[in-house]
Structures are given as C-alpha cells and as structure tokens.
ZAVO-683852 format. One line per 5 residues: number of its first residue (from 1); their letters; for each residue x, y, z of N, C-alpha, C, O. Coordinates in Angstrom, 1 decimal. Layout:
# ZAVO-683852
NUM) A) X/Y/Z/X/Y/Z/X/Y/Z/X/Y/Z | ...
# end
This chain:
# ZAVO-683852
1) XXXXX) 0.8/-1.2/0.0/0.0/0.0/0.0/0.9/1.3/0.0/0.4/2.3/-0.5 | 2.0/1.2/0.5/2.6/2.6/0.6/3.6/2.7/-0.9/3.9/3.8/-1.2 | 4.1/1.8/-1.5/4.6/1.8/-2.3/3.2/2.6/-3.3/3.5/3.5/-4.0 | 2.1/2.1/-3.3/1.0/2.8/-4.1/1.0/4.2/-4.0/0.8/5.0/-4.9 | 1.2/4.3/-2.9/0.9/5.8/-2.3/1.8/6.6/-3.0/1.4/7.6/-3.6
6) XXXXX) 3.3/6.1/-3.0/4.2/6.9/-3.5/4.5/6.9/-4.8/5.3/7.7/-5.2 | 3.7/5.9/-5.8/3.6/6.4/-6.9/2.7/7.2/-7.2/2.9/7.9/-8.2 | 1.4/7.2/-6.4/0.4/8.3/-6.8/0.9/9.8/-6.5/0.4/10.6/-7.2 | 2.2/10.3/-5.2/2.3/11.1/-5.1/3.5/11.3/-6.4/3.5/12.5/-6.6 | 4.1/10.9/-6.9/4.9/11.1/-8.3/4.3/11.6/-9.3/4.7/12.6/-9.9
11) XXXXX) 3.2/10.9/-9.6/2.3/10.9/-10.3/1.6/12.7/-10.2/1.6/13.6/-11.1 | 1.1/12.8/-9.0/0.3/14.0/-8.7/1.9/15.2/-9.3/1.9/15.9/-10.4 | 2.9/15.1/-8.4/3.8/15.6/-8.7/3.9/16.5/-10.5/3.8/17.6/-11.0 | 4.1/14.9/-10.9/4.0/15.5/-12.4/3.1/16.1/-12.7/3.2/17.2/-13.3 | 2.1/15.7/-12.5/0.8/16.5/-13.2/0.9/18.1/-12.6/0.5/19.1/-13.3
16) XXXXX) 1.5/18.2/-11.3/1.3/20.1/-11.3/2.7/20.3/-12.2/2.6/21.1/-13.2 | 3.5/19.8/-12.1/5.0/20.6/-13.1/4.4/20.6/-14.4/4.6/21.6/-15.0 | 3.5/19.4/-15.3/3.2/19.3/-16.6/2.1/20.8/-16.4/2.5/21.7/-17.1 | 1.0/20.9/-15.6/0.6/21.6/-15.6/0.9/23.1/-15.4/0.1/24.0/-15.9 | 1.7/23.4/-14.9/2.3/24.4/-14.1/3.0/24.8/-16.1/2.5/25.6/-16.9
21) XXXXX) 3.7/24.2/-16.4/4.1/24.7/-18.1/3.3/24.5/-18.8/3.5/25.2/-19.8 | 2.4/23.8/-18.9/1.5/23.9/-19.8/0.5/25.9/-19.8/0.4/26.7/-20.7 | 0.0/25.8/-18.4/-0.3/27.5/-18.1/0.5/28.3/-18.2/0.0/29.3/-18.7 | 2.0/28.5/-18.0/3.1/29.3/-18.5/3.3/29.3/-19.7/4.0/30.2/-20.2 | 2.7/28.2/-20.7/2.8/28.1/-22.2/1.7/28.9/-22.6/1.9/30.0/-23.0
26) XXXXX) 0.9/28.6/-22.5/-0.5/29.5/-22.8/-0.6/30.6/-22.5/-1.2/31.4/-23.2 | 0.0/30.9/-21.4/-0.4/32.7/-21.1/0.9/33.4/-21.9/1.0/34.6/-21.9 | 1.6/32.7/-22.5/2.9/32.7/-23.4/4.4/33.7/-22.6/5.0/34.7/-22.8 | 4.3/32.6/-21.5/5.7/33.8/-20.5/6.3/32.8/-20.7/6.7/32.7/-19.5 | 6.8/31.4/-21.5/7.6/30.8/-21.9/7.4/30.0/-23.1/6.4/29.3/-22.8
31) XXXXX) 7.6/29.7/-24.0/7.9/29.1/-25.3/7.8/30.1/-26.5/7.5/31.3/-26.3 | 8.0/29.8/-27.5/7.9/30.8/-28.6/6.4/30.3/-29.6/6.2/29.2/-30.2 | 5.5/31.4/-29.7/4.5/31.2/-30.9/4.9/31.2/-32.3/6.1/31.5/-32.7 | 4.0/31.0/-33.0/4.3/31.2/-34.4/3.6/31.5/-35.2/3.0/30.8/-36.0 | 3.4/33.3/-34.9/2.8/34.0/-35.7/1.5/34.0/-35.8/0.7/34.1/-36.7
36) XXXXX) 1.3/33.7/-34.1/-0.2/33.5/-33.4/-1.1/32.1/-33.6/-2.2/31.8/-33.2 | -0.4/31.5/-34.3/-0.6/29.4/-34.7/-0.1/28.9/-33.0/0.7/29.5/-32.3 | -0.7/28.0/-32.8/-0.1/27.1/-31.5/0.4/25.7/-32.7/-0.3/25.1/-33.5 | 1.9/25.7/-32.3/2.2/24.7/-33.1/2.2/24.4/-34.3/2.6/23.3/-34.5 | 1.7/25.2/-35.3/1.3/25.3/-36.8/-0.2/24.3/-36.8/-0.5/23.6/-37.7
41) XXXXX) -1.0/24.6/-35.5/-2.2/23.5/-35.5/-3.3/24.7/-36.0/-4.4/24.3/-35.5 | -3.4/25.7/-36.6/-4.4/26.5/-36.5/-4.7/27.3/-34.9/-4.6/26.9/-33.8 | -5.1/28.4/-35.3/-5.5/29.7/-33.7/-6.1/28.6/-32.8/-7.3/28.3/-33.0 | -5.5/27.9/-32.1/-6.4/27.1/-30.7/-6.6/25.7/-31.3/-7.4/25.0/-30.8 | -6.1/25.5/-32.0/-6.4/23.8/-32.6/-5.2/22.9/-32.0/-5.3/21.8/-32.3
46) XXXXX) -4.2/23.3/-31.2/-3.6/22.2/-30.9/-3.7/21.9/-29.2/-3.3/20.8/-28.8 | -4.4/22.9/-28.3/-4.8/22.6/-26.9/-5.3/21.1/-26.8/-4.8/20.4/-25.9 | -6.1/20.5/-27.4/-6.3/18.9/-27.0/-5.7/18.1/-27.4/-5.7/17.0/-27.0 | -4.4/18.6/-28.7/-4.1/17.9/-28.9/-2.4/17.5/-27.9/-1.8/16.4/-27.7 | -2.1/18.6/-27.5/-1.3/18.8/-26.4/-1.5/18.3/-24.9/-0.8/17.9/-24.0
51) XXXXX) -3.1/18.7/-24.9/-3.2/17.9/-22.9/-3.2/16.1/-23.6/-2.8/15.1/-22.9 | -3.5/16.0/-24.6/-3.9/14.3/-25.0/-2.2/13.5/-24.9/-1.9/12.4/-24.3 | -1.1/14.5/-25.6/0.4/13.9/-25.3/0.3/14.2/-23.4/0.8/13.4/-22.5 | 0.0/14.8/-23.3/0.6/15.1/-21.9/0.1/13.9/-21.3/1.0/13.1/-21.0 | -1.4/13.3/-21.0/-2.0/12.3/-20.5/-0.9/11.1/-21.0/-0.5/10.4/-20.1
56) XXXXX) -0.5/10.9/-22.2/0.3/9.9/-22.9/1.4/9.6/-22.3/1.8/8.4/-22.2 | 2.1/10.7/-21.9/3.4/10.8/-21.7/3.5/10.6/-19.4/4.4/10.1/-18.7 | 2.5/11.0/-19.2/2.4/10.6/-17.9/1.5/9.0/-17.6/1.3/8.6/-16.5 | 1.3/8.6/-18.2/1.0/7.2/-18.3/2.1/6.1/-18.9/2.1/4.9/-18.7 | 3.0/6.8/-19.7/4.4/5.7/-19.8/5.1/5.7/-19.1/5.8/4.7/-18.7
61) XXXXX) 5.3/7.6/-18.3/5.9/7.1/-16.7/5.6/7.1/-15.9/6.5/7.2/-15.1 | 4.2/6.9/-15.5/3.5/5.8/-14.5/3.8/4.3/-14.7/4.2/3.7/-13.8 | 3.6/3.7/-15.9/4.1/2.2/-16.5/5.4/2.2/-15.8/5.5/1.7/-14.7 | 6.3/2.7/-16.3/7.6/3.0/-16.0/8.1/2.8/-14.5/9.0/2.1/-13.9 | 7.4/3.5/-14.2/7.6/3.5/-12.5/7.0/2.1/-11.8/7.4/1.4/-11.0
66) XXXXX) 6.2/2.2/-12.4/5.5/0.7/-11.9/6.2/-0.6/-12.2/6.4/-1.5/-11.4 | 6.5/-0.7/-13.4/7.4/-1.6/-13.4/9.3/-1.6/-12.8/10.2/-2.4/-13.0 | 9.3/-0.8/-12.4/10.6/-0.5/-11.5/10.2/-1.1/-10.5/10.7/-2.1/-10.0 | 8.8/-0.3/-9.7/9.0/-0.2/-8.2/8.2/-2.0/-8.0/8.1/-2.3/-6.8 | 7.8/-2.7/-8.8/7.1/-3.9/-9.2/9.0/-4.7/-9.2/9.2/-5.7/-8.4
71) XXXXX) 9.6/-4.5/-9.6/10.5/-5.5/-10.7/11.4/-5.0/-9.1/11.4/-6.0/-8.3 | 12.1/-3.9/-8.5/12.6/-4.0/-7.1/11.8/-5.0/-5.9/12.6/-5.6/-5.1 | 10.5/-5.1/-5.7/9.5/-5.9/-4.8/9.8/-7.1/-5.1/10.3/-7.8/-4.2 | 9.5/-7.6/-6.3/9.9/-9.0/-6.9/11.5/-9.1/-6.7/11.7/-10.1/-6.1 | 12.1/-8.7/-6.9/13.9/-8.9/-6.6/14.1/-9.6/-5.3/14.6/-10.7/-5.1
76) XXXXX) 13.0/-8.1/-4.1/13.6/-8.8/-2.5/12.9/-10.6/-2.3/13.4/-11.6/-1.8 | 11.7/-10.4/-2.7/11.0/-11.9/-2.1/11.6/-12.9/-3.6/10.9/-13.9/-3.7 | 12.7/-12.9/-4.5/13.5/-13.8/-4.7/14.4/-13.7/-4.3/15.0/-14.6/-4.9 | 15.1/-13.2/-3.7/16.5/-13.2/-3.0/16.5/-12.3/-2.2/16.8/-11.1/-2.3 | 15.9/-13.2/-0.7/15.8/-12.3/0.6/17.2/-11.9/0.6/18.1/-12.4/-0.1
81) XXXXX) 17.5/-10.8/1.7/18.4/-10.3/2.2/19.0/-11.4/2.9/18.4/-12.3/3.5 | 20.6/-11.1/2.6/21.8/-11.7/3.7/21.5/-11.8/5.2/21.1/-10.8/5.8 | 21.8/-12.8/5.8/21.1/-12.5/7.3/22.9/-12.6/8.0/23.7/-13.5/8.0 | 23.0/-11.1/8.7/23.9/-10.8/9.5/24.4/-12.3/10.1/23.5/-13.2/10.3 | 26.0/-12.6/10.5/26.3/-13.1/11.2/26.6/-12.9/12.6/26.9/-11.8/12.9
86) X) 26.6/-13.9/13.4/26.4/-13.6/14.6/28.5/-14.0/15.0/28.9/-13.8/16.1
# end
C-alpha cells in the first residue's frame, strides 16, 4: 500500500509541473509562438491535442515506475536479504 501511495504522489507531482508549463505556455511567459498558430495547428487547434500527449506521456511514466517499483519488490521476495552473522 505505501509503495501505491508513493507512486500516486509522483504521479500527482508531475501532473502540477506538466501543468504548471502547460499555463506558463498558454499565457505565453515561456515558449515561442508562431505568428499567433499554437504549433502550426491553426488559432487554438492544438490545446487537445497537447493535454492528450501530456495524459500519454504521464502514463508511460507511471508504467515506467511501476514496473521498477514492481521489478525491485519482486527482486527482495527472490533473494531475501543476507542474514547478518552472529
């Protein structure tokens, strides 16, 4: 359960940083336009198509993470730890 937890808080993580530049893109105090086009997608035609990568791109590294923090869990319960000698 806590291993869940801590991927959801990663998760949440990214989503304000993706978010957080995503509204600094839009209000345009960082990236460059092009001649009032977002992306050469037409005036406002690429906003869905940009939150739809964003959802994309935070779900391969959620996968990502999961299968780490999955493939470390699986490691310890096949090869418990060394038991100190006395």
């Amino acid at each position: 359960m806590r291993t869940l937890g801590r991927t959801l808080v990663i998760i949440l993580a990214a989503l304000l940083v993706a978010g957080a530049a995503y509204a600094l893109g839009s209000a345009g105090l960082i990236g460059a336009t092009t001649g009032g086009m977002h992306g050469g997608h037409g005036p406002g035609g690429g906003e869905a198509f940009a939150v739809g990568e964003i959802v994309k791109n935070l779900g391969i590294i959620a996968a990502i993470v999961a299968l780490v923090v999955g493939g470390s869990a699986l490691a310890k319960r096949i090869r418990p730890a060394p038991q100190p000698s006395l």
